[in-house]
C-alpha positions, 0 to 999 in steps of 0.5 A: 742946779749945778754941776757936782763936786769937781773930781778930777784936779789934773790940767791936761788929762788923762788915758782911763777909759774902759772899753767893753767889746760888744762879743764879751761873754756876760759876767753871769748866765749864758750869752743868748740866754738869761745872762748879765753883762756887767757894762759899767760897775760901781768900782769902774765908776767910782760909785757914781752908778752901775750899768748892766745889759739884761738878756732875758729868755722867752718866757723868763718871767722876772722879779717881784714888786719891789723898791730900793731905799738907796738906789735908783733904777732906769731901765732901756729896752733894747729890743723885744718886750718886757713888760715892765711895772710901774707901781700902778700898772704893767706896760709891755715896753719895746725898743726905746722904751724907758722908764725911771724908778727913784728910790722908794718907786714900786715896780718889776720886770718880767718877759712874758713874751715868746721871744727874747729880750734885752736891756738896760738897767742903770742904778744910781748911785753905784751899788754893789749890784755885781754881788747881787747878781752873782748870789741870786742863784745861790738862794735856791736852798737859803732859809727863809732868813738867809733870804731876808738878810741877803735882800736887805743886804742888797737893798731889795724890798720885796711887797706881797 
């Protein structure tokens, strides 16, 4: 294996980075509760990944079994329990617990548990995941079918 296409052509640097203050209010939900931070975006990573904190409530349950066609998806327990699905078997995944999905890889995420929780979720490559996030909360009144063209959009593939 190599390393990827050079991206950058310049000679003596340059000053981009982004820095993130750990008190940013989340982009979506409310801080402390079920909310989302948007750490590293597929437009301030130019598509190469996407990078999100998870805040999730006691009790906050979570998505489905599902896979993604495009995209991977990691996540990192930062701390309390989600009891994450593997596409064999749920684990109830503490601080420092990882776990990749490659594209096609069933799973889901929930918090059972009576405390909170935090995470990490990483997808490779970049998608337009911010979008995602934001809509969720407008399906509560979509038609079946709004429903299916947003996860398609979305590449979100729901099993029974």
């Amino acid at each position: 294996m190599s390393y990827p296409k050079q991206v950058y052509t310049g000679d003596t640097g340059e000053i981009n980075a982004n820095f993130r203050p750990s008190d940013t209010p989340p982009n979506v939900g409310t801080a402390g509760k079920d909310a989302i931070h948007y750490l590293a975006t597929t437009t301030t990573t130019q598509g190469e990944y996407g990078l999100y904190r998870v805040e999730m409530s006691a009790k906050a349950g979570g998505p489905k079994t599902h896979f993604h066609k495009t995209i991977s998806e990691s996540f990192f327990i930062l701390n309390g329990t989600v009891r994450l699905f593997n596409g064999e078997q749920w684990i109830d995944a503490q601080q420092g617990d990882f776990l990749h999905v490659p594209q096609g890889g069933l799973h889901a995420f929930r918090n059972d548990s009576d405390a909170p929780a935090d995470m990490l979720l990483l997808f490779t490559p970049g998608a337009p995941r911010e979008e995602y996030f934001e809509g969720l909360s407008q399906l509560a009144d979509a038609t079946d079918e709004e429903r299916a063209q947003f996860f398609d959009k979305h590449d979100s593939y729901f099993v029974e």
